[in-house]
MARNUKE-661826 format. One record per residue (C-alpha): residue number from 1; x, y, z; chain; residue in one letter. Coordinates in pm, 1 decimal. Last residue first. Layout:
[drenba NUM,[X,Y,Z],"A","A"]
...
//
This chain:
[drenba 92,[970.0,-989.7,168.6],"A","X"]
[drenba 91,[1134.3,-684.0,437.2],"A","X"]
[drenba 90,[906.4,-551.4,720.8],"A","X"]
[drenba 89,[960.0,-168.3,850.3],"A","X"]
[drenba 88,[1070.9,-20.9,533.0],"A","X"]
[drenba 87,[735.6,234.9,508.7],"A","X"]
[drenba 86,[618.6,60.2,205.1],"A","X"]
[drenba 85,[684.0,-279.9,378.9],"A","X"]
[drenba 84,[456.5,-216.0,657.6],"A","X"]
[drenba 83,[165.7,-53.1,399.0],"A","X"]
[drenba 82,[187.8,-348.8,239.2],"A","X"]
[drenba 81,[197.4,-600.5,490.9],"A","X"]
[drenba 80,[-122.4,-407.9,622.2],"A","X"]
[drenba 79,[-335.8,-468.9,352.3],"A","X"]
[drenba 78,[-238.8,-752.8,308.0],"A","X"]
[drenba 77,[-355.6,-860.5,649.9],"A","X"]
[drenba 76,[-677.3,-696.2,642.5],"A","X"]
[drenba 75,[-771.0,-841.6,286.9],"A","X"]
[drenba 74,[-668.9,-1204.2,433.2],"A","X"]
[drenba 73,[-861.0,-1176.9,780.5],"A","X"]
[drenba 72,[-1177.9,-1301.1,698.9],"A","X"]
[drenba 71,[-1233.9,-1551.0,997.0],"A","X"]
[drenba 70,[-1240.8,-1515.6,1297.9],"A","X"]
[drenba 69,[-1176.9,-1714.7,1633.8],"A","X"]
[drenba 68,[-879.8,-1416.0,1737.4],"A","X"]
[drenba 67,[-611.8,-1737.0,1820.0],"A","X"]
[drenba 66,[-734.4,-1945.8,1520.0],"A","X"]
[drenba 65,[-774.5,-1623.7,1249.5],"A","X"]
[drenba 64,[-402.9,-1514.6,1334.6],"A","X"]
[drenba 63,[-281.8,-1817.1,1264.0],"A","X"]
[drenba 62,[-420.5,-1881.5,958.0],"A","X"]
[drenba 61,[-334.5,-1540.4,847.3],"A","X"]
[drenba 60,[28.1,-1605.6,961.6],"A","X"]
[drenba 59,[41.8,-1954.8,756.1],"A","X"]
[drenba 58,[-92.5,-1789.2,420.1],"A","X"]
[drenba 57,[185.2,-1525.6,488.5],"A","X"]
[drenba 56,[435.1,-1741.9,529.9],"A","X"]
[drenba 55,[628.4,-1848.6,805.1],"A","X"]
[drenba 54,[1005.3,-1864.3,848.9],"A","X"]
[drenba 53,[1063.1,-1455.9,802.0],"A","X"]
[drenba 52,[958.7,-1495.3,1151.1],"A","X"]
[drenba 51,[666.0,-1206.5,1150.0],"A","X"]
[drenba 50,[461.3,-1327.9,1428.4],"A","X"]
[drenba 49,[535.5,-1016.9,1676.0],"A","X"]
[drenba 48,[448.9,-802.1,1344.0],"A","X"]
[drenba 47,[67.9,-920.9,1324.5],"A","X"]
[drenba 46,[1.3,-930.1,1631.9],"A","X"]
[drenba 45,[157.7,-540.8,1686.0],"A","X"]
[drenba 44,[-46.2,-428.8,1386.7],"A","X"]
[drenba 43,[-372.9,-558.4,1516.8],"A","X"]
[drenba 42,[-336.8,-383.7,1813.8],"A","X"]
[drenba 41,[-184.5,-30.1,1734.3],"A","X"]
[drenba 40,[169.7,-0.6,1635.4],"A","X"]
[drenba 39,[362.2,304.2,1807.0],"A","X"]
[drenba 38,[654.2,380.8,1613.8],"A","X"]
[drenba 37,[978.8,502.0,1781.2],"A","X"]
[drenba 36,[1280.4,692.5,1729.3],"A","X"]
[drenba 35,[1599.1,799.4,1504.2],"A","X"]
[drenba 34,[1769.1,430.8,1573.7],"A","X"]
[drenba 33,[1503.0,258.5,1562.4],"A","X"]
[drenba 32,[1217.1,103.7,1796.4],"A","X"]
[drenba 31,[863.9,-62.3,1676.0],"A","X"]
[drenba 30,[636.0,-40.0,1968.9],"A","X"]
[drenba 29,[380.3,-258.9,2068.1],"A","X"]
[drenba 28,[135.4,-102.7,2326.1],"A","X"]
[drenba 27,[9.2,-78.1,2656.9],"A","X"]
[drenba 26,[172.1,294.2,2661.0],"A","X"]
[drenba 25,[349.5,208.2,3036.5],"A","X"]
[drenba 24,[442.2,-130.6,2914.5],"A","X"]
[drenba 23,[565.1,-114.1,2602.3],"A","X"]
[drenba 22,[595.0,-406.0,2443.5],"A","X"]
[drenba 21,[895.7,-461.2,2231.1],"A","X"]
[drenba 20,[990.7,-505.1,1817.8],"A","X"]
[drenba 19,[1289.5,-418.5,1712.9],"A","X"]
[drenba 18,[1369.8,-223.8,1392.0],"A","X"]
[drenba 17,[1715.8,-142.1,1150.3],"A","X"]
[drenba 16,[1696.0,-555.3,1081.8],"A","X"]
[drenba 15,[1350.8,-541.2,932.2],"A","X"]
[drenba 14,[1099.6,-724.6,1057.4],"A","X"]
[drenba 13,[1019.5,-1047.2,882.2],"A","X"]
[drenba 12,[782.3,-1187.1,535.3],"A","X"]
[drenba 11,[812.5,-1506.6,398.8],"A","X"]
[drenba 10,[630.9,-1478.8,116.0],"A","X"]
[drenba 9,[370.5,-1705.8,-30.0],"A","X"]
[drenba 8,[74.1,-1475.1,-2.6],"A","X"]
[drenba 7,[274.5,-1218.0,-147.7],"A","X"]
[drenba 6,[341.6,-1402.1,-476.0],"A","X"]
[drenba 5,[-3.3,-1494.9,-459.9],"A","X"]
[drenba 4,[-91.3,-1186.5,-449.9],"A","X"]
[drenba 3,[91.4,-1006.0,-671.8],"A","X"]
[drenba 2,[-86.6,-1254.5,-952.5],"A","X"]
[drenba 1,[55.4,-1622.6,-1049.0],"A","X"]
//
């Protein structure tokens, strides 16, 4: 099995030193922590508000591609799981 399949089948969900809200007056997601914020742009902030740590990450692509009607999102995706968990904001 390579990395990613292994990541593929994970069951990726947000940290428990972040919460997730919308922020109204910056029309934008916003990861909160104790020492500040993160501002997510779009695609991040769909992405993390379907983290459950329930579904995995074949699941989430799939449902990201039905409610954007695309297709192709896999390398995206990845791409940003990884970058997510590098910086400690999403746990495997």
């Amino acid at each position: 099995m390579s990395a990613d399949d292994d990541v593929l089948n994970s069951t990726p969900a947000l940290s428990a030193m972040y919460r997730l809200q919308w922020e109204e007056v910056q029309q934008a997601w916003v990861l909160l922590y104790p020492e500040g914020m993160v501002k997510l742009n779009g695609s991040a902030g769909e992405i993390i508000k379907r983290l459950d740590g329930q579904k995995n990450v074949v699941a989430l692509i799939a449902e990201l591609e039905k409610d954007f009607e695309t297709t192709g999102l896999q390398n995206d995706v990845l791409a940003f799981l990884d970058i997510a968990k590098q910086q400690g904001w999403v746990k495997p």
